[in-house]
C-alpha positions in Angstrom: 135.4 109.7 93.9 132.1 108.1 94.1 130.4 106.1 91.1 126.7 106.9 91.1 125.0 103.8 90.1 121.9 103.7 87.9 119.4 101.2 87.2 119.3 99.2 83.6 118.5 101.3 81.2 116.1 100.4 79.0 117.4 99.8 74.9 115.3 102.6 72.9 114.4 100.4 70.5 112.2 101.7 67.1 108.5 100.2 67.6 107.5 98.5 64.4 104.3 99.7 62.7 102.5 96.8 63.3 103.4 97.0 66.6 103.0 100.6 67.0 99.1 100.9 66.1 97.7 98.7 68.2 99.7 99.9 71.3 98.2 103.8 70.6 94.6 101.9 70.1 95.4 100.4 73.8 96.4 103.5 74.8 93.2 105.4 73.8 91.4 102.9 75.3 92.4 103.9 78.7 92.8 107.7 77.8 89.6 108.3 76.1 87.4 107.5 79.1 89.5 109.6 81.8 89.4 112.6 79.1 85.5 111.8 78.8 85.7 112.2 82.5 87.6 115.5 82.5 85.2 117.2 80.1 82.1 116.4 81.9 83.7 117.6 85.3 81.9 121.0 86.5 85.0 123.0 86.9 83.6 126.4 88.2 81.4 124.3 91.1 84.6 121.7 92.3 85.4 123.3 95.1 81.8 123.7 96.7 80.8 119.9 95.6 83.7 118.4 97.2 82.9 120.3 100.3 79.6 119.4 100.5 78.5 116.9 103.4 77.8 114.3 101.5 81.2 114.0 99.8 83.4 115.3 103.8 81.1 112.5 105.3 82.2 109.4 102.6 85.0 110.7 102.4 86.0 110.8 106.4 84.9 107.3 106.1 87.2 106.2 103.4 90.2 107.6 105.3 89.1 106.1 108.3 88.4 102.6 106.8 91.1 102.7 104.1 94.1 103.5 107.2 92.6 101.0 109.3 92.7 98.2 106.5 96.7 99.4 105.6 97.3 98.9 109.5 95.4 95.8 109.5 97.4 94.7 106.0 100.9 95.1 107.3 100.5 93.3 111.0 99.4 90.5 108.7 100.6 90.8 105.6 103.7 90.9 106.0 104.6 87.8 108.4 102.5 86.1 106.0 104.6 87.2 103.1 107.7 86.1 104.6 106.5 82.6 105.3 105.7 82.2 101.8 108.6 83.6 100.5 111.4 81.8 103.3 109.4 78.7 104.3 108.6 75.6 102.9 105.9 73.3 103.8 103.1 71.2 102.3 100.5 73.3 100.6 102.2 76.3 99.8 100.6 76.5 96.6 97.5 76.5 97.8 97.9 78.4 100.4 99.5 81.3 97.9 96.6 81.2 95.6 94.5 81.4 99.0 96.3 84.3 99.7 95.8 86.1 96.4 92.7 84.7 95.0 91.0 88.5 96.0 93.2 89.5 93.2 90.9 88.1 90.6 87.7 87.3 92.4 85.1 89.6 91.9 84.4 91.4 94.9 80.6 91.1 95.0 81.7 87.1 95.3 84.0 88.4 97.9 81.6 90.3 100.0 79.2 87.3 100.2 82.3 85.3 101.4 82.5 87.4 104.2 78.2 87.3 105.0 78.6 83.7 105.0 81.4 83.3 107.4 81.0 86.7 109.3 77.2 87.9 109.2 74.4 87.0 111.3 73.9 83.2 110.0 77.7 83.2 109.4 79.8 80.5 110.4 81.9 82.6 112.9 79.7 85.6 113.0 76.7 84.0 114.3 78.1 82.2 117.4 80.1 86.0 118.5 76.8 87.5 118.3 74.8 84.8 120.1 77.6 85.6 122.4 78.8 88.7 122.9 75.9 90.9 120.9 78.4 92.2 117.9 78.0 92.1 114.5 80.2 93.0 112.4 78.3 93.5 109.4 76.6 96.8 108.7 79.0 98.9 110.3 82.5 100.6 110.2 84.5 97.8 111.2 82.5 95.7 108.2 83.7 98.0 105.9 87.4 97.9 107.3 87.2 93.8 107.1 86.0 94.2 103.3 88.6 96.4 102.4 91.2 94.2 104.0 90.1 91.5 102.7 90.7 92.5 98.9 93.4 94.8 99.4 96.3 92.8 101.7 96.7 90.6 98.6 98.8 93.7 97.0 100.9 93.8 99.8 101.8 90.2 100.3 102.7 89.7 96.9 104.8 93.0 96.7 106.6 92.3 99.9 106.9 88.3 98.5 108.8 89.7 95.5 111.0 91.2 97.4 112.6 89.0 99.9 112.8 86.2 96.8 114.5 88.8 95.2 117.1 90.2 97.9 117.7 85.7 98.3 118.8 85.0 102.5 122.7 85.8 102.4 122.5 88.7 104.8 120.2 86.6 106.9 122.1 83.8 106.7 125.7 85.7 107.7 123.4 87.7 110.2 122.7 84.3 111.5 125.6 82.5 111.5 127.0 85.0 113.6 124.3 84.6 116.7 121.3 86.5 115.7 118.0 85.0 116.7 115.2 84.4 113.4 113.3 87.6 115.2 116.7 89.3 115.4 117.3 88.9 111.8 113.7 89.7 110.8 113.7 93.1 112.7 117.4 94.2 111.9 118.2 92.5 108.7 115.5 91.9 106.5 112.7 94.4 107.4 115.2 97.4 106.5 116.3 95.6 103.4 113.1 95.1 101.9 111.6 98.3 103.6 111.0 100.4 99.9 108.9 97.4 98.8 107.0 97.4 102.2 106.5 100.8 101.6 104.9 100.8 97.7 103.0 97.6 99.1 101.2 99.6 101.6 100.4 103.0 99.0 99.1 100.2 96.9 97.1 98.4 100.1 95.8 101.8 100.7 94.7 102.9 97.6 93.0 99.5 96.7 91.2 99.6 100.1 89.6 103.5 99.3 88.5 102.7 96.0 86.7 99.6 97.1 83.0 99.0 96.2 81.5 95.4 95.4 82.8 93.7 98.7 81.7 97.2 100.9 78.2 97.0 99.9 77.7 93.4 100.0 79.2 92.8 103.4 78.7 96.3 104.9 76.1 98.0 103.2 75.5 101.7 102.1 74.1 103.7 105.2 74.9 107.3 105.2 77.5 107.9 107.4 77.7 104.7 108.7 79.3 103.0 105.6 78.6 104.8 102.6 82.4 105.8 101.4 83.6 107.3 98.3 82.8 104.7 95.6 79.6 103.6 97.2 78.9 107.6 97.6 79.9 107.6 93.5 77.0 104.8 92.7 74.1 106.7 94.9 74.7 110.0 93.4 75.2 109.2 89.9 71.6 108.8 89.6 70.5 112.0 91.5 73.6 114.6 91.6 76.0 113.6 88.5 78.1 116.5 89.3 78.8 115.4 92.7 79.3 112.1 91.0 81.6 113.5 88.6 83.3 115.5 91.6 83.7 112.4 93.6 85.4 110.3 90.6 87.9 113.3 90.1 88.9 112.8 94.1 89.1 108.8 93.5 91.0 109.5 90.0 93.6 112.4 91.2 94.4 110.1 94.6 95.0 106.7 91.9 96.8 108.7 89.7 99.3 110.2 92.6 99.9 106.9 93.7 100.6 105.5 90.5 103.0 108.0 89.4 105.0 108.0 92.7 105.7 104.4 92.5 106.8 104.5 89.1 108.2 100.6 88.9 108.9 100.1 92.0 105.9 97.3 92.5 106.2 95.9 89.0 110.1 95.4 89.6 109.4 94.1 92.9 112.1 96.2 95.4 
């Protein structure tokens, strides 16, 4: 007879008045504006404004970039994780709050990083063009370094959470018995904290298609070039609200699946 195991459950616990208001006050906060959202949507049109080439073009471009960061995230994300969460050395701390200050830097700030070390005059990007004639700037490939560049944080510090939370006895057993450190990375650890990989990289994603201030700073807003979703979102608001509005639902739904499918898996960490 098996013994299905649960998770803790959580006490259900009466919520003081004083407590009580303010939390439904919070709540409205971040209802009231979706719902604002939801009445202003042009229902009866949706189908032919999402259709439209303006939206299929930004909106191929958002797949395209927002895949390409994810790939990008997790071939360097995660090795990066696991030296921060199973190696010590001098500067950790730094090098963690390196790692994560996109987090809480506004992306404008982080786009003009990116000009000044990538762009024409940049500090890499102006000997590779001098070079080899590329620039990465202005173009597909700026957009996929932007989005990158403020979306691998979530990953790093999901996967992080993870392996300090699974701790190293597997690994340790798996090495004590003759498995090399890639061996136990590959066949021990990866599949333990796989689920956590996983949510990291839905999170990676969605960050990277709803990007805006780093996009336009770094890469610009050319039609079809590097105009994606949000960017799309600022041009038309001004000109077409209802493809505006159409493009916020598409951004909103695809935040709102992600969220809901994840459930507490990132905030627990596993």
């Amino acid at each position: 007879m098996s013994v299905r195991r649960s998770g803790p459950r959580r006490p259900n616990t009466a919520v003081p008045a004083a407590l009580l208001v303010p939390a439904l006050v919070g709540l409205a906060f971040f209802a009231i504006p979706i719902v604002g959202l939801l009445s202003k949507t042009p229902w009866g049109r949706l189908p032919g404004l999402v259709t439209s080439p303006t939206v299929v073009d930004a909106l191929r471009l958002s797949m395209i970039s927002s895949l390409a960061a994810t790939l990008a995230s997790v071939v360097m994300g995660v090795p990066l994780a696991w030296m921060l969460a199973r190696t010590t050395f001098p500067g950790r701390s730094v090098v963690r709050a390196l790692v994560t200050l996109p987090l809480v830097l506004p992306p404008v700030v982080g786009g003009a990083a990116l000009l000044f070390a990538f762009g024409r005059r940049g500090l890499l990007g102006g000997p590779v063009e001098s070079s080899t004639g590329f620039l990465l700037p202005f173009s597909i490939w700026g957009v996929v370094v932007a989005n990158t560049f403020v979306a691998m944080p979530f990953l790093v510090v999901t996967v992080e959470g993870a392996l300090t939370n699974i701790g190293t006895r597997h690994e340790a057993a798996a090495a004590t018995l003759g498995a090399t450190p890639l061996t136990v990375f590959r066949r021990v650890t990866l599949p333990m904290i796989a689920p956590s990989i996983g949510a990291g990289l839905v999170l990676t994603w969605a960050r990277a298609l709803g990007e805006f201030g780093a996009t336009v700073t770094f890469a610009g807003n050319a039609p079809g070039t590097t105009r994606t979703l949000p960017l799309a979102v600022f041009v038309t608001l001004g000109q077409d609200r209802d493809t505006a509005i159409a493009i916020s639902m598409i951004l909103v739904l695809v935040s709102m699946v992600v969220l809901v499918a994840l459930r507490d898996r990132w905030w627990r960490g596993r």
